[in-house]
C-alpha positions in Angstrom: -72.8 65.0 8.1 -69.8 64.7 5.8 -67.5 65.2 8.5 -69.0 62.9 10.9 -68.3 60.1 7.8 -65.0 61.1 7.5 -64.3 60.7 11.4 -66.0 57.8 11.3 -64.0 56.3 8.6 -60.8 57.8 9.5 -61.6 55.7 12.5 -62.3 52.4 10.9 -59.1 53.1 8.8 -57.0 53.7 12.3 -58.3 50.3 14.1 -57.6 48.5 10.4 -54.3 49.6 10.3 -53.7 49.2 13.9 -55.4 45.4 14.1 -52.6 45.2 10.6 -50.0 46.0 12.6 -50.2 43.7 15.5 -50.8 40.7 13.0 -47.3 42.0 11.3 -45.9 41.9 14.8 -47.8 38.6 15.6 -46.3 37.0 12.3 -42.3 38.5 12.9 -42.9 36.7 16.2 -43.9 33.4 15.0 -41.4 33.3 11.9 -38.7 33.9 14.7 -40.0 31.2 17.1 -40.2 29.0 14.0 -36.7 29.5 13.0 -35.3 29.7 16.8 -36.9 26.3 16.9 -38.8 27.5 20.5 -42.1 27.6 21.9 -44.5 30.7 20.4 -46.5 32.5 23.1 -49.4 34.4 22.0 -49.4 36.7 25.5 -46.0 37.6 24.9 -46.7 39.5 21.9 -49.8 42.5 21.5 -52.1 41.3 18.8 -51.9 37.9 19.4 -54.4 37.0 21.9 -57.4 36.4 20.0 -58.8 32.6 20.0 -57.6 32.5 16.6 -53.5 33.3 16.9 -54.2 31.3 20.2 -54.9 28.5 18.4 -52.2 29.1 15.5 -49.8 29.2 18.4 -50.6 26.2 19.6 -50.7 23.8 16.2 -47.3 25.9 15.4 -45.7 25.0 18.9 -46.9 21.3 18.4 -45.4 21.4 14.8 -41.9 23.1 16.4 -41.9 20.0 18.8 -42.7 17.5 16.5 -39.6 18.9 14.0 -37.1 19.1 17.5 -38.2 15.7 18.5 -37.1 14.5 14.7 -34.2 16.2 14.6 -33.1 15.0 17.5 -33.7 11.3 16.5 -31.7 12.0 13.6 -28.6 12.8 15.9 -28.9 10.2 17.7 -29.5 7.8 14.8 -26.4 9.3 13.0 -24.3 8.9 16.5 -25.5 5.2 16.9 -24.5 4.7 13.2 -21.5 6.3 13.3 -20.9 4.2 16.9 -21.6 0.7 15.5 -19.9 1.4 12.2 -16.7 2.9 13.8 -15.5 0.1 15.3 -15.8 -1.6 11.4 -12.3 -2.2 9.5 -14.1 -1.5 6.6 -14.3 2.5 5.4 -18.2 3.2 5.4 -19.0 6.6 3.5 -22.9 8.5 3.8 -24.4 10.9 1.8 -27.2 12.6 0.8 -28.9 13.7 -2.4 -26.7 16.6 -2.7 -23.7 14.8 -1.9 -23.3 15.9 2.0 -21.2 13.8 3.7 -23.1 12.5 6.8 -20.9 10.1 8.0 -17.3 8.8 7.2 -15.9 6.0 10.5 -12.4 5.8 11.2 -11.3 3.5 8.7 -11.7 5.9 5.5 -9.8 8.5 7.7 -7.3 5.7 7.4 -7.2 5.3 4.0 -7.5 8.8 3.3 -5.6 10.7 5.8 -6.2 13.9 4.7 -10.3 13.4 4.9 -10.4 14.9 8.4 -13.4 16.6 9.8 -15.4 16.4 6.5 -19.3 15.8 7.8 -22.0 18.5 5.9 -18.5 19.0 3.1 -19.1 18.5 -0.1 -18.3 15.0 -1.1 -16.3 16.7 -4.7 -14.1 18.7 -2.1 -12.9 16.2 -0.3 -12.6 13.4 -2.6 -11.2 14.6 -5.9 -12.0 11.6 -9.1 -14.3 12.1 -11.8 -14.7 8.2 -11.8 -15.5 7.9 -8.3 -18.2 10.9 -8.6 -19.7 9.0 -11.9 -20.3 6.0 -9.2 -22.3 7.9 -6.7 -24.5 9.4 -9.4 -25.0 5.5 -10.7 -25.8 4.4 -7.5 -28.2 7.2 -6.9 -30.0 5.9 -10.0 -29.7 2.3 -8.9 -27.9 1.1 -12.2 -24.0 0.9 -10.7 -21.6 -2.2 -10.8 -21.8 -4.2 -7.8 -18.3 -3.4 -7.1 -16.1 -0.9 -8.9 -12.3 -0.5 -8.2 -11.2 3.0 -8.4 -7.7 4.8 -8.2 -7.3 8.0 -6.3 -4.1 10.1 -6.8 -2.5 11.1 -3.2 0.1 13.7 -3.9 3.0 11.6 -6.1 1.2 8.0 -5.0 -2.1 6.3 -5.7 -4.9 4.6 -3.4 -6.5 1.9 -4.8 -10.2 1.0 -3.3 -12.6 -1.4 -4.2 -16.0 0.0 -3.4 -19.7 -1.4 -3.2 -22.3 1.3 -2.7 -26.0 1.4 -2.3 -28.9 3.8 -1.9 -30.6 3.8 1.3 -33.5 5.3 3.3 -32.8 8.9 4.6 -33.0 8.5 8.5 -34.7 12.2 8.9 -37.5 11.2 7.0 -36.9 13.5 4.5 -37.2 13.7 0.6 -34.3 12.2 -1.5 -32.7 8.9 -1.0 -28.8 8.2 1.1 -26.1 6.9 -0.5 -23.9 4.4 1.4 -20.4 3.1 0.3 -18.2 0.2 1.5 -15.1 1.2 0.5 -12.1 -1.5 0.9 -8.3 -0.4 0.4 -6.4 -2.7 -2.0 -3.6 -0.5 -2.6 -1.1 -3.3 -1.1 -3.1 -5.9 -3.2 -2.5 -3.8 -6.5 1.4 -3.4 -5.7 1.6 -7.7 -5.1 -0.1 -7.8 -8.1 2.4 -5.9 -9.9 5.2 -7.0 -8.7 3.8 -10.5 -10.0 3.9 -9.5 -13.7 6.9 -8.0 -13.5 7.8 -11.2 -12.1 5.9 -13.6 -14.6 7.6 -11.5 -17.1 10.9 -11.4 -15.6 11.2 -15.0 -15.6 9.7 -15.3 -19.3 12.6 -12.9 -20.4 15.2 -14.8 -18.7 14.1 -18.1 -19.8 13.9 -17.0 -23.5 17.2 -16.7 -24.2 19.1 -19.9 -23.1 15.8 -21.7 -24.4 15.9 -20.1 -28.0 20.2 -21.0 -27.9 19.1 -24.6 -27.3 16.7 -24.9 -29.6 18.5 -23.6 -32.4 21.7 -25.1 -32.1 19.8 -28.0 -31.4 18.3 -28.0 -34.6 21.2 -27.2 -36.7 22.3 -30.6 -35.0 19.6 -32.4 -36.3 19.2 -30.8 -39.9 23.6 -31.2 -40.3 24.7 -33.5 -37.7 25.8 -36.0 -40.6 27.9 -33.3 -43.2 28.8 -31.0 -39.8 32.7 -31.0 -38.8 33.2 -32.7 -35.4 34.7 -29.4 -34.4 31.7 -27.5 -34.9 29.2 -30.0 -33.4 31.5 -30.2 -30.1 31.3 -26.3 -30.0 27.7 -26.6 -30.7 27.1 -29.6 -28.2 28.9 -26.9 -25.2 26.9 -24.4 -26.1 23.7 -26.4 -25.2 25.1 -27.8 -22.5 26.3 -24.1 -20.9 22.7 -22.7 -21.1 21.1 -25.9 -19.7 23.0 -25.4 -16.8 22.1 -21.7 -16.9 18.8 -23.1 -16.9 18.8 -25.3 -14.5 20.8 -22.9 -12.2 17.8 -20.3 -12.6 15.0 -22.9 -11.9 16.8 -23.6 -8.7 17.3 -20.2 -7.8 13.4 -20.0 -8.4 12.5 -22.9 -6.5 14.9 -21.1 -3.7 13.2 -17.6 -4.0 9.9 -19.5 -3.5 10.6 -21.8 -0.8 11.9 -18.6 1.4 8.9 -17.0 0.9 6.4 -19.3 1.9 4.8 -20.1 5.3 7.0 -22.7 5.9 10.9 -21.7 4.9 12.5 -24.5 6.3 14.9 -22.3 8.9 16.7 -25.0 10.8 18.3 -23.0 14.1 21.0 -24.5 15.9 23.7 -23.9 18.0 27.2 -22.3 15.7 30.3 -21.4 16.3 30.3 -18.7 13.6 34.6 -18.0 13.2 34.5 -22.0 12.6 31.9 -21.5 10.0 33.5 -18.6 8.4 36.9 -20.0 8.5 35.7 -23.3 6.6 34.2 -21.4 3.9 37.2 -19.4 3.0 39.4 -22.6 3.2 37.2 -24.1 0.6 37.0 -21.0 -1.8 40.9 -21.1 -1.3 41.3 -23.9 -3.3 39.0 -23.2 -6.1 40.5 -22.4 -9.7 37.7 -19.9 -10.0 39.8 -17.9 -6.7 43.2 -19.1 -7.8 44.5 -15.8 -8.7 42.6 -13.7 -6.0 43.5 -13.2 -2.9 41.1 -14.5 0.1 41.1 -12.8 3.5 39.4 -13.4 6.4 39.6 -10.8 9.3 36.7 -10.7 12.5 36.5 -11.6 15.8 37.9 -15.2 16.9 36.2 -15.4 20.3 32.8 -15.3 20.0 30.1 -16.7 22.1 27.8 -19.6 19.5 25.1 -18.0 17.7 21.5 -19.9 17.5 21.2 -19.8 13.1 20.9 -22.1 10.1 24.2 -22.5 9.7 23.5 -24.2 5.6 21.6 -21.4 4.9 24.0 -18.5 6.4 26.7 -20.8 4.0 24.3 -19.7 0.9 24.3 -16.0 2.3 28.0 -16.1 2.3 29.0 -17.9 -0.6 26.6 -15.9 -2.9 28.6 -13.1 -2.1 31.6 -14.7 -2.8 30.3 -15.7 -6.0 29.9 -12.4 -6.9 33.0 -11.2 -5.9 34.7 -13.7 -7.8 32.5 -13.0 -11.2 33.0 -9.2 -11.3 36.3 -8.3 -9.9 39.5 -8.6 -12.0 42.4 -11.3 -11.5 44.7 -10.1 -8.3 41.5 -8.4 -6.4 41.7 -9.5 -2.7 38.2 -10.8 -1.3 37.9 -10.0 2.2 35.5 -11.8 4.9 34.6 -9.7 7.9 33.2 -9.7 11.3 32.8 -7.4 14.2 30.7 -8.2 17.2 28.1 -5.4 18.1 25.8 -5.0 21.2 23.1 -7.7 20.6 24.3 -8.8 16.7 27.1 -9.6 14.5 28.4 -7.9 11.3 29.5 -10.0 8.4 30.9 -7.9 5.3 32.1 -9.7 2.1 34.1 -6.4 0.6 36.4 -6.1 -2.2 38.5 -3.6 -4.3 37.4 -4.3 -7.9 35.8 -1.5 -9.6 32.8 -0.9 -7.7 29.5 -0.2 -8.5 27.4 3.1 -9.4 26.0 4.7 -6.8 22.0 5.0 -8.4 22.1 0.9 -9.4 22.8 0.3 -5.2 19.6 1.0 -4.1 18.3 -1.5 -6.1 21.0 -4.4 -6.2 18.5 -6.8 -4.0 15.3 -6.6 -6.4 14.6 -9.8 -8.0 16.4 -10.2 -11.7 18.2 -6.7 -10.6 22.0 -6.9 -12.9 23.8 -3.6 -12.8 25.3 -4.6 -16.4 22.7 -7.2 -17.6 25.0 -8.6 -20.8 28.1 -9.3 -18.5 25.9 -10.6 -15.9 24.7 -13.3 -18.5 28.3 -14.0 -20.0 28.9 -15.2 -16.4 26.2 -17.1 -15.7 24.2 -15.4 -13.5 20.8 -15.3 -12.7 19.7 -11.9 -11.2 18.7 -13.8 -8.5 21.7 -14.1 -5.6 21.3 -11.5 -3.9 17.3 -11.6 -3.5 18.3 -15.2 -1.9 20.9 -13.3 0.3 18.3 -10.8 1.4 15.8 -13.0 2.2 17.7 -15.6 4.0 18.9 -12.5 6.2 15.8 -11.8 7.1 14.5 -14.8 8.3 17.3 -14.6 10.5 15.9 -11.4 11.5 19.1 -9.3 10.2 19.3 -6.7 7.9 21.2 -6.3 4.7 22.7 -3.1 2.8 25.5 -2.4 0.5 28.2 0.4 0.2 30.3 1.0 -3.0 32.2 3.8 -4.7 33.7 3.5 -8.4 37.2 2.8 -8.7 37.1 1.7 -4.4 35.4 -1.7 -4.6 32.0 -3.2 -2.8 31.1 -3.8 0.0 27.9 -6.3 1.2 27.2 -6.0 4.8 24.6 -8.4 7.1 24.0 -9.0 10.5 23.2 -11.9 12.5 21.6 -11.4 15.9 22.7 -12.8 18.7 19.7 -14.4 20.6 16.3 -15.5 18.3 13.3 -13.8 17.7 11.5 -16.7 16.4 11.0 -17.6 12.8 
């Protein structure tokens, strides 16, 4: 009798173990099918055909297709998204809770040209500002600044970006809210906005002085002018008058500078027989005391077919440079005017042999207020703001400008003129 019960329950203990086993198998099968994200056939694996894994089978299969179906929709969300926001010129940034990029369009490539290929990275890999992470987490918690201007560092520059962001609805329908960002580059709009203080301050700087030498001497005029030797109040009177002409030179050099720049530069183009030009202007620098004891050359082509220019304003070009030449070479320099005809342009070159200038101020010598020896440049009246004019007025003509010195050799200031119009 024992041993029948012991057959009988090594029995019951076999079909346990063996009913155990085809459930294992039955579960390995539907894990896999779950993570292959395929259909799960009961008849494919031994163990599995009772009415019961049948009917596991069939709510898992429905769940596999329900999850493909939404995955799916995702894509094709994402590649609609990504397709209408593309074409944007604004840089549009996704992520999700975790900070997974999900989308970035073609302008942020752009504006950050080494963000290539960065969907599923992690946003702190790609983008690298503590201040710019601090604003994702704000506007995760909904309590950001409607817009916030950031600076990223790009190698030895900076990109400057003015960005909105918002939290939005994930599109898979999962847990944890999308973050989206409008990002806008400003970089150019931070540079204009430097150069104008540096400008506004510029101008402050340089009116100060001639304006603080009036007013004084003008008050010592007023407190003394009845005790004060004639002598002194005559010395006092040209010193006034000096720096209101300094003034006055400055404010027209301004009103110059400004009227180039705008929309409307008043370029008036017409028909001009550039030698004739050129040869008139030397004539009348020849008889100027200022040139009197320099010597005035003028060397170029004399047949040359009319170019189409603003003849008053190439005058400016060319007696600014002479200007120059005149303040800051020594008595018995010679000034030379050049020109030599190239394929579709002219080169005009205003050189002389006074002492040159150092080679790190060159780069430089067109900037606004620019004096390579700012005291000396004052003493002589000018304003730092020739050769800005110069460079400008070029322009417009659709020329270039550059300048070639050595110490001890003289300077040279070279322009061209082209031939046949481009507009402006």
């Amino acid at each position: 009798m024992l041993v029948l019960i012991s057959v009988v329950l090594a029995l019951a203990l076999g079909f346990a173990l063996k009913i155990c086993w085809s459930d294992r198998r039955a579960l390995r099968g539907l894990h896999l099918a779950i993570q292959n994200h395929r259909a799960f056939r009961a008849n494919e694996i031994p163990g599995a055909e009772s009415r019961d894994w049948r009917q596991v089978c069939a709510d898992t299969n429905e769940l596999i297709q329900e999850l493909s179906r939404l995955q799916q929709l995702r894509t094709g969300q994402l590649a609609q998204l990504e397709a209408t926001l593309g074409s944007l010129q604004e840089a549009v940034l996704i992520v999700d809770e975790q900070n997974h990029i999900l989308l970035a369009n073609s302008a942020f490539a752009a504006i950050f040209p080494k963000a290539n290929n960065i969907v599923n990275e992690r946003l702190e890999n790609v983008l690298h500002s503590s201040v710019f992470l601090s604003y994702v987490e704000s506007v995760r918690q909904q309590n950001a600044q409607p817009q916030k201007e950031i600076e990223f560092a790009e190698g030895n520059r900076s990109i400057w970006v003015e960005m909105t962001g918002s939290s939005i609805p994930p599109l898979d329908g999962q847990k944890g809210n999308w973050s989206l960002f409008v990002i806008h580059d400003i970089t150019e709009l931070k540079k204009l906005e430097l150069v104008r203080k540096e400008f506004v301050a510029n101008v402050s700087h340089e009116l100060r002085t001639p304006l603080s030498v009036i007013k004084g001497y003008a008050e010592t005029l007023v407190d003394g002018h009845h005790d004060m030797p004639v002598e002194d109040r005559d010395r006092f009177l040209k010193t006034i008058q000096r720096h209101t002409e300094r003034l006055n030179s400055l404010l027209e050099d301004l009103l110059t500078l400004s009227k180039l720049e705008s929309i409307n530069p008043g370029l008036r183009r017409e028909s001009t027989d550039l030698p004739a030009l050129l040869e008139n202007i030397i004539e009348d620098y020849r008889i100027r005391p200022a040139a009197q004891e320099h010597r005035m050359v003028l060397e170029g082509d004399i047949a040359m077919e009319p170019l189409l220019i603003d003849p008053l304003k190439v005058t400016q070009v060319l007696e600014n440079l002479l200007d120059n030449a005149l303040k800051y070479t020594p008595k018995g320099c010679t000034i030379q005017i050049r020109s030599k005809r190239k394929e579709a342009e002219v080169e005009l070159c205003v050189a002389d042999n006074g002492p040159g200038i150092p080679e790190e101020n060159l780069p430089h010598l067109f900037e606004r207020f620019y004096r390579v020896d700012k005291g000396r440049s004052r003493d002589k009246g000018g304003t730092g703001l020739g050769l800005s004019i110069v460079k400008h007025i070029v322009q417009l003509h659709h020329g270039r400008c550059w300048v070639e010195s050595q110490l001890g050799q003289g300077t040279a200031f070279y322009f061209t003129l082209p031939f046949r119009s481009n507009g402006g």
